[in-house]
ROMINU-475970 format. One line per field, with one value per residue: z, x, y negated of N, C-alpha, C, CB in turn; chain. Coordinates in Angstrom, 2 decimals. Last residue first. Glycine has a CB too. Layout:
<sites>
n.pz = (Z, ...)
n.px = (X, ...)
n.py = (Y, ...)
ca.pz = (Z, ...)
ca.px = (X, ...)
ca.py = (Y, ...)
c.pz = (Z, ...)
c.px = (X, ...)
c.py = (Y, ...)
cb.pz = (Z, ...)
cb.px = (X, ...)
cb.py = (Y, ...)
kette = (A, ...)
</sites>
This chain:
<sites>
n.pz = (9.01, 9.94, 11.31, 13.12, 14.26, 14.11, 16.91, 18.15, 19.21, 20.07, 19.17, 18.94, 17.37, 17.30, 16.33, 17.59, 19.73, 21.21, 20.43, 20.44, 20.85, 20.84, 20.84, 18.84, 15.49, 13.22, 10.18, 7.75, 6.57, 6.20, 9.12, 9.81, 7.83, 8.64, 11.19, 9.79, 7.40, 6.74, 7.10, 7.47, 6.30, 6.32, 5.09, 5.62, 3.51, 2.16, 4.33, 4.02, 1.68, 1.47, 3.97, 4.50, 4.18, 5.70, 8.38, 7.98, 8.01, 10.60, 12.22, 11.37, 11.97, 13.46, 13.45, 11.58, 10.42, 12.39, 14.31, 16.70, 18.71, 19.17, 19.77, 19.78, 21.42, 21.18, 20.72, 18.29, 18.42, 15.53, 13.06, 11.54, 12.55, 11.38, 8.67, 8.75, 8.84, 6.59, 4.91, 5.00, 4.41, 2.26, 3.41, 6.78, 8.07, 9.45, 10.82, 13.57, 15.87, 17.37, 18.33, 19.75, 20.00, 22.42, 22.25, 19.15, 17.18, 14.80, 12.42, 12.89, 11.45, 10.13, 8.10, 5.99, 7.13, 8.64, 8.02, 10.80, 12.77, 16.75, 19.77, 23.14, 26.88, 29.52, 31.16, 31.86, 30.69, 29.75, 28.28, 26.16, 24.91, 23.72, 21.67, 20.27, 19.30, 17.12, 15.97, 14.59, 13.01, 11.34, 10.75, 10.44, 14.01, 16.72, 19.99, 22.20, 25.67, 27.72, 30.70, 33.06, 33.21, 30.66, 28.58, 28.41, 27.72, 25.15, 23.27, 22.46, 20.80, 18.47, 16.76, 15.93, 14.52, 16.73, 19.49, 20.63, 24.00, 25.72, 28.50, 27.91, 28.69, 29.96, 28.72, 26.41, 26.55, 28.09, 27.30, 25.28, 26.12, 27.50, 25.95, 24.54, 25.03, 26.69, 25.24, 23.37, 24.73, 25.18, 22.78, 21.56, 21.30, 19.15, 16.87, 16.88, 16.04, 13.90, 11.16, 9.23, 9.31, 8.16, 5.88, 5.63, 5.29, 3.34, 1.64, 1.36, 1.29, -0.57, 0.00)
n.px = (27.74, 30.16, 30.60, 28.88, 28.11, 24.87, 23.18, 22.50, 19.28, 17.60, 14.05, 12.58, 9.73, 7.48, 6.83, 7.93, 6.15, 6.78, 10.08, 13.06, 15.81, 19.23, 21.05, 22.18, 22.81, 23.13, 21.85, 21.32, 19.39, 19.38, 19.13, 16.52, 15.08, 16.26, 14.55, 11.55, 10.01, 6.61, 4.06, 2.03, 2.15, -1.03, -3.01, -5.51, -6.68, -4.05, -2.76, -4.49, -4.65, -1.86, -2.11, -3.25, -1.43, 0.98, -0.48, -0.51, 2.07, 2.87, 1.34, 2.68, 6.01, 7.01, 7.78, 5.95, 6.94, 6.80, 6.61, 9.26, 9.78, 13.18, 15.03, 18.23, 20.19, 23.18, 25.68, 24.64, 21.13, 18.93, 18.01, 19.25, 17.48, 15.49, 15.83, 16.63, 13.97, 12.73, 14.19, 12.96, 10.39, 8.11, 6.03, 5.11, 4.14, 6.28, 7.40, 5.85, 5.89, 6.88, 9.67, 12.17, 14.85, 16.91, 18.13, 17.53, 18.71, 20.82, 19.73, 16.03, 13.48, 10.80, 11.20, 10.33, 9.18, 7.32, 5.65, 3.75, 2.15, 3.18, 2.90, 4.84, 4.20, 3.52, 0.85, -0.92, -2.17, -4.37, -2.73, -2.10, -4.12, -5.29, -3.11, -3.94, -6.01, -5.51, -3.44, -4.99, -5.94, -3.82, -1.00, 1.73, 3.29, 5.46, 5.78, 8.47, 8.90, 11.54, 10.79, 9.68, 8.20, 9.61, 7.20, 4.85, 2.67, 3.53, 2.66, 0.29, -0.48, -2.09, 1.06, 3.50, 5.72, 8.13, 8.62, 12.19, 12.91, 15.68, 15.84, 15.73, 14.10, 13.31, 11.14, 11.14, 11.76, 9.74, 7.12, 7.43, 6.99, 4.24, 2.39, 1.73, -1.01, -2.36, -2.02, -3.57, -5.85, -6.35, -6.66, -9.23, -9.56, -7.40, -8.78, -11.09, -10.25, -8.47, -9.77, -10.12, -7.48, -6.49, -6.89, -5.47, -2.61, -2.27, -2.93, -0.99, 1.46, -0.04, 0.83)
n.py = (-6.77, -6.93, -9.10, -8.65, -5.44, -3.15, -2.40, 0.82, 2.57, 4.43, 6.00, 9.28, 10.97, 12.93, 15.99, 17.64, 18.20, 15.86, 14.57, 13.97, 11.11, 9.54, 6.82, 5.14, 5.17, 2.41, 2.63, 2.67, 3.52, 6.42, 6.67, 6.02, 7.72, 10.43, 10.07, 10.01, 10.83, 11.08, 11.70, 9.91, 6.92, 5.02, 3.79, 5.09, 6.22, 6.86, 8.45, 10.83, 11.46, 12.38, 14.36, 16.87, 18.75, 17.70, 18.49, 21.15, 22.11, 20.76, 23.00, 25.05, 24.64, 22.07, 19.30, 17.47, 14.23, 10.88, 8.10, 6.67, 3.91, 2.36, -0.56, -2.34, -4.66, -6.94, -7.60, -8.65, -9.38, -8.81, -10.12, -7.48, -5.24, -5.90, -6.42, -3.18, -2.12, -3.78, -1.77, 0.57, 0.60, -1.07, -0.76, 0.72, 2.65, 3.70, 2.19, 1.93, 2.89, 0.02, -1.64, -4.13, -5.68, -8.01, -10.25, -12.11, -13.69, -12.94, -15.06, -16.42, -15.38, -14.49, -11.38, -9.45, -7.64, -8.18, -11.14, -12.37, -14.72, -14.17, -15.02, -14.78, -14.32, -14.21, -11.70, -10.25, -8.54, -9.90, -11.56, -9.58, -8.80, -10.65, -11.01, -8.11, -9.22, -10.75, -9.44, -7.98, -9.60, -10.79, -8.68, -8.35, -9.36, -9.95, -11.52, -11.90, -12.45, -12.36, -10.26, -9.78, -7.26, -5.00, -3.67, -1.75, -3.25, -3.96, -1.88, -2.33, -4.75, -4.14, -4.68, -5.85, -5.73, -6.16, -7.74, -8.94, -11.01, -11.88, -9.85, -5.95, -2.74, -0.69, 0.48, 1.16, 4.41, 5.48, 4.18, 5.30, 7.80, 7.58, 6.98, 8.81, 10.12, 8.02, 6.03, 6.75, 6.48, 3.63, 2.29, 2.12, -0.47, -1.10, 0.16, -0.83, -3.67, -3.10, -2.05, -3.37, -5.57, -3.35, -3.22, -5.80, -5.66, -3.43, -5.63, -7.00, -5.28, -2.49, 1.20)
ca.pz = (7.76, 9.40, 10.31, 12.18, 14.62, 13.67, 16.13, 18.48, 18.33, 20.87, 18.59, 19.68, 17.35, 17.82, 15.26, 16.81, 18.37, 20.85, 21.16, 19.65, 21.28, 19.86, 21.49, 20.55, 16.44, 14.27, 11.56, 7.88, 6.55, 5.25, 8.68, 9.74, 7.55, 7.57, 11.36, 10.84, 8.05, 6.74, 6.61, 8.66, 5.99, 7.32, 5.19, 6.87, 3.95, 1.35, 3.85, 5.69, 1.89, 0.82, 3.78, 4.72, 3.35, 4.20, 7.86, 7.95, 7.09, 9.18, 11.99, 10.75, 10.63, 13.81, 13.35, 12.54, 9.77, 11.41, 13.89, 15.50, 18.88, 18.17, 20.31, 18.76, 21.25, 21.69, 21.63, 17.43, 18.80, 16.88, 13.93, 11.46, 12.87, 13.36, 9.17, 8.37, 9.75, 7.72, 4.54, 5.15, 5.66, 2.29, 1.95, 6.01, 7.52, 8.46, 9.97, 12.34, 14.84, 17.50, 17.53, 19.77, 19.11, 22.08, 22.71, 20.29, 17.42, 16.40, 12.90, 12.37, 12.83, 9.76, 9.12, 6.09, 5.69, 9.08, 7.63, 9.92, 11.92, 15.32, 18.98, 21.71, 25.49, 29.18, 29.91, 32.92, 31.62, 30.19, 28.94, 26.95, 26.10, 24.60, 22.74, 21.04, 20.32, 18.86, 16.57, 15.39, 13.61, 12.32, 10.91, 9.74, 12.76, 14.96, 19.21, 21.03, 24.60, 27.14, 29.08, 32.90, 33.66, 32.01, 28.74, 28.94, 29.40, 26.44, 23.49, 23.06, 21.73, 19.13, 16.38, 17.81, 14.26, 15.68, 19.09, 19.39, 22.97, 24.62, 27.59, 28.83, 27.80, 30.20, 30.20, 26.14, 25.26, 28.24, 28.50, 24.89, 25.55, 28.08, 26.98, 24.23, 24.79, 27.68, 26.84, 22.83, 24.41, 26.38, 23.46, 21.55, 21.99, 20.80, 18.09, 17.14, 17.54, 14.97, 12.44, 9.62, 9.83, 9.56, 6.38, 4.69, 6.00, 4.74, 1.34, 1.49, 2.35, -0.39, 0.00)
ca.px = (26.37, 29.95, 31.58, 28.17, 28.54, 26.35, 23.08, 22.80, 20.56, 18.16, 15.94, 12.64, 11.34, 7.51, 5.85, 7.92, 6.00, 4.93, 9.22, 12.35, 15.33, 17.14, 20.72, 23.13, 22.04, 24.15, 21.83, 23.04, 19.30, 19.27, 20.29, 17.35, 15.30, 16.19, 15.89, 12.41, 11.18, 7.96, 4.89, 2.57, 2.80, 0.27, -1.59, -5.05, -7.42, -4.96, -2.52, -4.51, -6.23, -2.50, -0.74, -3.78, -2.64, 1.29, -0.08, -1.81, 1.39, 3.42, 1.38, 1.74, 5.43, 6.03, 8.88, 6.67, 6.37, 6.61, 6.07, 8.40, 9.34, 12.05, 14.74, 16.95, 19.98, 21.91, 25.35, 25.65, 22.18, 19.21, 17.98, 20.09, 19.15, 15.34, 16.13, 17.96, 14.88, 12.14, 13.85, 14.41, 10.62, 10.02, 5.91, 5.70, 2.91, 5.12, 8.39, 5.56, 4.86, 6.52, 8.78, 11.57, 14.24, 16.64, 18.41, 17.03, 17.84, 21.19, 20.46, 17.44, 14.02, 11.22, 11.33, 11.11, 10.46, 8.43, 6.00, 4.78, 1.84, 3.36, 2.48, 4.47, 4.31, 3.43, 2.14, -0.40, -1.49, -4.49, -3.89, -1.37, -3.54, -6.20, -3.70, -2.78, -6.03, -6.37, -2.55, -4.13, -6.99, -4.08, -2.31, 1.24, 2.22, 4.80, 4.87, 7.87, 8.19, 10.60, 11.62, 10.60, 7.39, 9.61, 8.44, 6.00, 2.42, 3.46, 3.74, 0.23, -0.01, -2.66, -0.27, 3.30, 4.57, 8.12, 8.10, 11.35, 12.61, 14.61, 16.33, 16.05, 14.75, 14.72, 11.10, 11.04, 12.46, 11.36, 8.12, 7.09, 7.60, 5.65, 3.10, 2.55, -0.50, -2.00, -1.80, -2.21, -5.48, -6.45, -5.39, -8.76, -10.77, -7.78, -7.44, -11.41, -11.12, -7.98, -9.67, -11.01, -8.95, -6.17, -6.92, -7.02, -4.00, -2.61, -3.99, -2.07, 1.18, 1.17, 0.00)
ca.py = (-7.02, -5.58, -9.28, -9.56, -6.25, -3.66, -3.42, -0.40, 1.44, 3.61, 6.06, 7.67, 10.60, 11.99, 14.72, 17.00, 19.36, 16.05, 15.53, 14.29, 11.97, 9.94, 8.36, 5.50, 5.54, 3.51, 2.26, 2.79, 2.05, 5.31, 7.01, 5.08, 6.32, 9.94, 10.01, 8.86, 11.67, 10.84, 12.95, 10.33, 7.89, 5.38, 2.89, 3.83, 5.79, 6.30, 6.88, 9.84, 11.13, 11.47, 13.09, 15.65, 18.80, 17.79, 16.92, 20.34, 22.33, 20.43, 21.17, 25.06, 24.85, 23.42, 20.64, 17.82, 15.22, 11.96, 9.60, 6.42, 5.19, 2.74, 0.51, -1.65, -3.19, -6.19, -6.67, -7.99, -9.83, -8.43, -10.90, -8.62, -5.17, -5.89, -7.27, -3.93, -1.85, -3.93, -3.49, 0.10, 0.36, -1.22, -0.84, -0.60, 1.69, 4.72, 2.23, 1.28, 3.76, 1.82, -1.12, -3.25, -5.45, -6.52, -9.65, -11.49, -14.21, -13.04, -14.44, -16.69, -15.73, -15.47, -11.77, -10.77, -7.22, -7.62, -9.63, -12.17, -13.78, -15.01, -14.37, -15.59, -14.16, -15.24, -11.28, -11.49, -8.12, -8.96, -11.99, -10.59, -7.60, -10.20, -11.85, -8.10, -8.32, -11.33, -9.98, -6.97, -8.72, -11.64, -8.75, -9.12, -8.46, -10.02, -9.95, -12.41, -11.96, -13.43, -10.70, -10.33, -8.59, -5.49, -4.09, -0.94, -2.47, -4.84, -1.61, -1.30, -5.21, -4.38, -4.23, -5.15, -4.57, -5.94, -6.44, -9.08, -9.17, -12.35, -11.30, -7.45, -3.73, -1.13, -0.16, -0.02, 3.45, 5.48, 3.42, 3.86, 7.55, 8.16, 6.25, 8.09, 10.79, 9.20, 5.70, 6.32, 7.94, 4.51, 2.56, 3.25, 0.50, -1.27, 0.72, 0.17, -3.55, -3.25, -0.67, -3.18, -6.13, -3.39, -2.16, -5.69, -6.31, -3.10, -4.18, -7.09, -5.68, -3.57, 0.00)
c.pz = (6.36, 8.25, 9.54, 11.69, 13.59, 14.27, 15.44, 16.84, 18.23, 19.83, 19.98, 19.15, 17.82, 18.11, 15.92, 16.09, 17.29, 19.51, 20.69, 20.83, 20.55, 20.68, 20.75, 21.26, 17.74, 15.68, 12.31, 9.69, 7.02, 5.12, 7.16, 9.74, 8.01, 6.98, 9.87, 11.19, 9.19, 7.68, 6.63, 8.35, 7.08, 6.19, 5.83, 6.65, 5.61, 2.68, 2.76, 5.17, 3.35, 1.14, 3.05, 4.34, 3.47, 3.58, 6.58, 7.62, 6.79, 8.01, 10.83, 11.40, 10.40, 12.83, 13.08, 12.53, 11.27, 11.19, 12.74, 15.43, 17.56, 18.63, 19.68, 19.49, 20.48, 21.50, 22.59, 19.48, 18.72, 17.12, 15.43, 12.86, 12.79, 13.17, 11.33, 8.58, 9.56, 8.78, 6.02, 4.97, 6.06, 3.59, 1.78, 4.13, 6.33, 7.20, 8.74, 11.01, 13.77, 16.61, 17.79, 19.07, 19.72, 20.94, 22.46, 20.58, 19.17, 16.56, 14.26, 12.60, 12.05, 10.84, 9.58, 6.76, 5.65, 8.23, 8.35, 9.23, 11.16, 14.41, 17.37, 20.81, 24.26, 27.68, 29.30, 32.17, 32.11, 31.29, 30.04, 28.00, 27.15, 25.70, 23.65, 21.91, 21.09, 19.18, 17.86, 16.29, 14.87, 12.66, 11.81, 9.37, 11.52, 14.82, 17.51, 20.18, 23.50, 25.85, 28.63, 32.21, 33.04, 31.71, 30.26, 28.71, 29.37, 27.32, 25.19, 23.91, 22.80, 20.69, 18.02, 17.58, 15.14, 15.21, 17.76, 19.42, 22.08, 23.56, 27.11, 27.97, 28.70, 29.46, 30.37, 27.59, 25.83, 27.31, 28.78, 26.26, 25.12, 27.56, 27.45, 24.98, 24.65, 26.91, 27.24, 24.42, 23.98, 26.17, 24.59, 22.73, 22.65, 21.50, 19.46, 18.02, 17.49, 16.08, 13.71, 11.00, 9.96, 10.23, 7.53, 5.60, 6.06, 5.66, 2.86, 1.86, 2.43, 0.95, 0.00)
c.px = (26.52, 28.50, 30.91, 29.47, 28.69, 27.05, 25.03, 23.70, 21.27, 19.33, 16.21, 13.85, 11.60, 8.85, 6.56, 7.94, 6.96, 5.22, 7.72, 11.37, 13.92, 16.68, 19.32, 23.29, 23.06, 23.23, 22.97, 22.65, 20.66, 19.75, 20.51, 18.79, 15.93, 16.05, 16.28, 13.72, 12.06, 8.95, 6.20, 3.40, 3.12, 0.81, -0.59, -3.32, -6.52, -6.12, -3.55, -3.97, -5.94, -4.00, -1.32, -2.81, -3.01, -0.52, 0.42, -1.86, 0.44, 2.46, 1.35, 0.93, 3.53, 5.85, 8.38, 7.43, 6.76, 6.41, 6.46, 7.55, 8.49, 11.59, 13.59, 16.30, 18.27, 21.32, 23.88, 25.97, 23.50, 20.51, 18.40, 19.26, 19.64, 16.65, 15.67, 17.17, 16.25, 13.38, 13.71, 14.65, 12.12, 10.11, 7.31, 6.09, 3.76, 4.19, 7.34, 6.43, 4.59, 5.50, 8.15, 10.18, 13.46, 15.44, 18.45, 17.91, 17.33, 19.99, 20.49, 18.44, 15.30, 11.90, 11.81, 10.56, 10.67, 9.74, 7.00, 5.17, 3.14, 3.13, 2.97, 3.63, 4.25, 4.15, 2.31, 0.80, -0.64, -3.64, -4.11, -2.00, -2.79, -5.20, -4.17, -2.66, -5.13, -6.29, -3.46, -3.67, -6.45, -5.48, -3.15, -0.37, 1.66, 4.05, 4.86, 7.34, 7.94, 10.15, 10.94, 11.74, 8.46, 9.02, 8.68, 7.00, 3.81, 3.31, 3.79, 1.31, 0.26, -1.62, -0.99, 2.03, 4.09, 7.17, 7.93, 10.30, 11.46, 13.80, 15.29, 16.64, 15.45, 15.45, 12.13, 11.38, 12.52, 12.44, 9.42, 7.94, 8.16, 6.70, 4.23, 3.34, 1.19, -0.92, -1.12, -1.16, -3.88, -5.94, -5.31, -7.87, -10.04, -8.24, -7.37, -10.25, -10.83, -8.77, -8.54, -11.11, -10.04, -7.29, -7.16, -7.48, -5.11, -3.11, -3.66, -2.99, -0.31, 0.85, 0.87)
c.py = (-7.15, -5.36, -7.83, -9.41, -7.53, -5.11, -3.14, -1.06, 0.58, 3.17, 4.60, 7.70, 9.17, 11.90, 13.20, 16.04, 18.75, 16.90, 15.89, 14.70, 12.48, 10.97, 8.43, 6.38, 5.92, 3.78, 2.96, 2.32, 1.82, 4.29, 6.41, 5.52, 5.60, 8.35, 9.96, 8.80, 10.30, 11.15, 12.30, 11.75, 8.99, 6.77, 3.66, 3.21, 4.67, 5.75, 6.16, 8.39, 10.22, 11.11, 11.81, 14.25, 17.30, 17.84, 16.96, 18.49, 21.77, 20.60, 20.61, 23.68, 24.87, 23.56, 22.43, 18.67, 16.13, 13.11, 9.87, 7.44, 5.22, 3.67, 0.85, -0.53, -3.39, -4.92, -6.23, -7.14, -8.56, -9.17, -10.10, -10.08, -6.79, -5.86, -7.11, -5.51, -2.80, -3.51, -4.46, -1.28, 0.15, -1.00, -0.57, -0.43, 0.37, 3.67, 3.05, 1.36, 2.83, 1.85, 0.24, -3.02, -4.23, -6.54, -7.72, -10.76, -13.59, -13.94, -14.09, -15.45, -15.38, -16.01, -13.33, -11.31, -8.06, -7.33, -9.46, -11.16, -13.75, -13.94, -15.26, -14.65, -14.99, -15.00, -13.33, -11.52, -9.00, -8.41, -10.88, -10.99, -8.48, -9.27, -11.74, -9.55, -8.06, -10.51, -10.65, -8.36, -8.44, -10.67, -9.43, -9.33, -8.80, -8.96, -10.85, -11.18, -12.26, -12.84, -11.58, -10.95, -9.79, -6.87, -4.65, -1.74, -1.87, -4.37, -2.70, -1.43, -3.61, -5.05, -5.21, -4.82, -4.16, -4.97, -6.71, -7.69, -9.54, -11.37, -11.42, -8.58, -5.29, -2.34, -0.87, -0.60, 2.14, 4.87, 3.95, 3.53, 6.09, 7.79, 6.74, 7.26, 10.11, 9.81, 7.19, 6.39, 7.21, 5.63, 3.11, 3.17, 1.71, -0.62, 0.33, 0.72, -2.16, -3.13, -1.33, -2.42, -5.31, -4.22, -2.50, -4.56, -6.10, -4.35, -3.99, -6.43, -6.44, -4.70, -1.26)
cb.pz = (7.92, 10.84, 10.92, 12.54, 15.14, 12.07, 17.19, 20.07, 17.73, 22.31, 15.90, 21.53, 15.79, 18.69, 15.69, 16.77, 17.58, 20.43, 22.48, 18.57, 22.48, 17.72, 23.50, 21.59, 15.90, 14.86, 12.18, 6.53, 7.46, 5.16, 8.80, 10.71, 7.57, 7.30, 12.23, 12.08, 6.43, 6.60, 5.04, 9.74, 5.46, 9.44, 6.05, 8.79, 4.00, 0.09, 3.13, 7.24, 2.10, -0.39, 2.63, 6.17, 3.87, 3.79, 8.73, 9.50, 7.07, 8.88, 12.44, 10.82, 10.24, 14.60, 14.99, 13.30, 8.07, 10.96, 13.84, 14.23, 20.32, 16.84, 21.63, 17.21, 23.06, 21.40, 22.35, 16.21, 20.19, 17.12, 13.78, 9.41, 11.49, 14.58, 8.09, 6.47, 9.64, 7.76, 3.57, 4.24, 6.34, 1.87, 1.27, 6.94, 9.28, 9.85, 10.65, 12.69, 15.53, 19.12, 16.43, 20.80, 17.94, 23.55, 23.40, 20.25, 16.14, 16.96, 12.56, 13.13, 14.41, 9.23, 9.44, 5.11, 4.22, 9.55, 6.16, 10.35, 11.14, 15.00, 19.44, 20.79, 25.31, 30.23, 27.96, 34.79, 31.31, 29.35, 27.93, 26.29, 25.38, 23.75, 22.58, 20.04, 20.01, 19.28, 15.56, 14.41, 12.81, 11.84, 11.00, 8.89, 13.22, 13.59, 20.18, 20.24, 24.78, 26.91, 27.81, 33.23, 35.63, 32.76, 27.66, 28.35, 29.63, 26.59, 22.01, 22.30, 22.20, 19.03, 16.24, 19.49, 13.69, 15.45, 19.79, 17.91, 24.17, 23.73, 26.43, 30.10, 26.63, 29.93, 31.35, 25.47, 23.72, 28.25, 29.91, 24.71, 25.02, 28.04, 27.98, 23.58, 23.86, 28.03, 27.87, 21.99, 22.95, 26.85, 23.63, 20.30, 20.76, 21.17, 17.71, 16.03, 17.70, 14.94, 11.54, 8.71, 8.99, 9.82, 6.21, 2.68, 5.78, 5.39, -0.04, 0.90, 2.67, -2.02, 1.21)
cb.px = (25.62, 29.78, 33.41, 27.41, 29.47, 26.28, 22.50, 23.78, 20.53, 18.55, 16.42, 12.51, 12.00, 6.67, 3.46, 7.75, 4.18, 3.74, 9.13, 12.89, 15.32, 16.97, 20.60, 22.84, 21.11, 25.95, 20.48, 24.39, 18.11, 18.46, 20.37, 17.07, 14.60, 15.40, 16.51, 12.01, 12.47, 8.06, 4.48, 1.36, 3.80, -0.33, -1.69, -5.10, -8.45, -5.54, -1.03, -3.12, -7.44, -2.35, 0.74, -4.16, -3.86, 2.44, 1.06, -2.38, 1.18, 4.60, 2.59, 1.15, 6.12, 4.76, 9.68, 6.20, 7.04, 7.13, 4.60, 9.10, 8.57, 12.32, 14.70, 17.54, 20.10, 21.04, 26.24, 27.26, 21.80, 19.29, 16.64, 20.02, 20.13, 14.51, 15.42, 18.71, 15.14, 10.77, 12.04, 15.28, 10.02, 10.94, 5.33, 7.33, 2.00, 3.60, 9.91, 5.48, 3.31, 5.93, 9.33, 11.61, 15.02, 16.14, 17.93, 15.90, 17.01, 22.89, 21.25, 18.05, 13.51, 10.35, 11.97, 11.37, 10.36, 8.01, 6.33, 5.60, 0.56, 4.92, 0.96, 5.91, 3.60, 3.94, 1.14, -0.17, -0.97, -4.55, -5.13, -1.05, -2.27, -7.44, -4.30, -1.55, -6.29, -7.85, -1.72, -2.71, -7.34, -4.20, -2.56, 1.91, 1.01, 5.93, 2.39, 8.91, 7.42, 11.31, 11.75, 10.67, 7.14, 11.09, 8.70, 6.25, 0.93, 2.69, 4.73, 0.17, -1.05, -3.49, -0.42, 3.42, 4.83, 9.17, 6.84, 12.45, 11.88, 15.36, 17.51, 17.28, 13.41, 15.49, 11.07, 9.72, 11.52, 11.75, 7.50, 5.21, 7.24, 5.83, 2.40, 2.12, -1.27, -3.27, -3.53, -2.38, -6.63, -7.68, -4.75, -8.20, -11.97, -8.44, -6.01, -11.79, -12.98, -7.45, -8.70, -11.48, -9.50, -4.73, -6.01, -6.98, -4.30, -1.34, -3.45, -2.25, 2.28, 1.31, -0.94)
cb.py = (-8.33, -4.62, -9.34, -11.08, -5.72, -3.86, -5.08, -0.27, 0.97, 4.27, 5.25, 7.28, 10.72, 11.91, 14.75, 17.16, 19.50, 14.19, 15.01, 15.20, 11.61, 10.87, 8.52, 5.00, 6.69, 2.59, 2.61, 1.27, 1.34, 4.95, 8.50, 4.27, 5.75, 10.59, 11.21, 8.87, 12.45, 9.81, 13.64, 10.47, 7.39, 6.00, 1.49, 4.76, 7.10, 7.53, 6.82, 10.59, 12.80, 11.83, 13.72, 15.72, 19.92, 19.51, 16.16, 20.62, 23.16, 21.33, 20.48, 26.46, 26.36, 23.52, 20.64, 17.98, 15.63, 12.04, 9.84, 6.29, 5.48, 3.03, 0.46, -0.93, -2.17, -6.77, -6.97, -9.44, -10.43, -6.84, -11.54, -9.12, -4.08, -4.42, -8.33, -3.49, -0.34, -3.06, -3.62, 0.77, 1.36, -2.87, -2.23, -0.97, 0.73, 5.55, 3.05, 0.03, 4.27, 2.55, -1.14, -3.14, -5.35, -5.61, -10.31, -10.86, -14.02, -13.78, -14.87, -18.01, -14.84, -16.14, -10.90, -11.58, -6.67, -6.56, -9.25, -12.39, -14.02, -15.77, -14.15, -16.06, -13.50, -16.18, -9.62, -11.20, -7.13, -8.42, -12.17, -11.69, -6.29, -9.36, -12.37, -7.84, -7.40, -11.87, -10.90, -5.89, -7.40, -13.40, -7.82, -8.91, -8.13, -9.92, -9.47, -13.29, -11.82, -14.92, -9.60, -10.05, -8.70, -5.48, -5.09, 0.41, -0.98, -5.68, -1.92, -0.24, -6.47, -3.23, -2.00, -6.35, -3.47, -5.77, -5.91, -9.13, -7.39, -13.28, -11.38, -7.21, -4.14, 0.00, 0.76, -0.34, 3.34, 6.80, 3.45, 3.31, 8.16, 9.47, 6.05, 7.63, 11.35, 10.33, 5.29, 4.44, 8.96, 4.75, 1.59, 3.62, 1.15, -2.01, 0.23, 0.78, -4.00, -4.21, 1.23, -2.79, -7.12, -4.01, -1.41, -5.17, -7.23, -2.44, -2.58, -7.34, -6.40, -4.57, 0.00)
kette = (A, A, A, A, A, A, A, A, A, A, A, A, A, A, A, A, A, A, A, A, A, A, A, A, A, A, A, A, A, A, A, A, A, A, A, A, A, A, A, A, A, A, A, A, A, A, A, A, A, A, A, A, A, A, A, A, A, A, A, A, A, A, A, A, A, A, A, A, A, A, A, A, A, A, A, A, A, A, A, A, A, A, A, A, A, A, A, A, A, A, A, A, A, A, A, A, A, A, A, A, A, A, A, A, A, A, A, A, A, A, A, A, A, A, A, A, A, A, A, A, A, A, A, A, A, A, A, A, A, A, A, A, A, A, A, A, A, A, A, A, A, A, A, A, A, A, A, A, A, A, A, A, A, A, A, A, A, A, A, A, A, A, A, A, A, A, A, A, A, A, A, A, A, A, A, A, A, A, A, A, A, A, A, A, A, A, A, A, A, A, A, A, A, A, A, A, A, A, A, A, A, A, A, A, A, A, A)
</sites>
């Protein structure tokens, strides 16, 4: 899809995610908070959708949420609010990213490298506004390890992005071995289907 289109998508199924984030809670949270709890400074969410990710940074970073979905982005208002979160919001693509070099401390994302048109695009600019000793932290999905998972997310691949933009057959350590990241630590789990990365940023003579 092109980034229009997944706007388009998203104005129709942000109340519903919201609604939702109680299961994302149970099944994900875990993960979200062993990636994101530890962050610190100035932290970019990148493709903060509804704002899921905010219950797992510390009270104590200065927040900045993109999306390029102003649906996703009152809701993710609403979480702010919510959780006593003094935050920024800004509409933006993530493939061009409108923050200078060395901009943040830390970079953090989840489950969005699936939905992006150029997701190597997207990973090389969280690398270039991260700080050359900050850190990237990702919880992504893809294809899983179980063969008869797999098998069902291959039947379903094209009818699931055709109908929400997501690629949920892609390969996450594949992309950001692509994108030339230097991974710190990853970890895999849920069958699979669920790969966290910890990165750390090239150093700016190396961009």
């Amino acid at each position: 899809m092109s980034v229009s289109e997944i706007k388009d998508s998203y104005a129709e199924y942000a109340d519903c995610m919201h609604r939702l984030e109680w299961i994302d809670r149970a099944v994900l949270g875990r993960y979200r908070q062993a990636r994101f709890g530890d962050v610190e400074g100035r932290v970019l969410d990148v493709a903060c959708g509804t704002g899921t990710n905010f219950r797992h940074v510390p009270e104590t970073v200065d927040l900045v949420g993109i999306d390029i979905s102003p649906a996703m982005l009152e809701n993710a208002a609403e979480q702010l609010t919510e959780q006593g979160i003094d935050g920024t919001l800004k509409e933006m693509d993530a493939q061009d990213l409108e923050f200078a070099d060395d901009s943040f401390d830390a970079v953090i994302s989840a489950l969005s490298t699936c939905t992006f048109p150029d997701p190597i695009a997207a990973l090389h600019e969280m690398e270039r506004v991260c700080k050359p000793d900050g850190t990237i932290r990702l919880v992504e999905h893809g294809r899983s390890d179980i063969g008869p998972i797999a098998t069902y997310q291959e039947w379903r691949a094209d009818a699931h992005y055709g109908k929400t933009g997501c690629r949920w057959t892609q390969a996450p350590r594949e992309l950001v071995s692509e994108a030339g990241l230097e991974i710190q630590d990853s970890t895999t789990g849920l069958f699979g289907t669920i790969t966290t990365f910890e990165i750390t940023p090239s150093q700016c003579g190396e961009r």
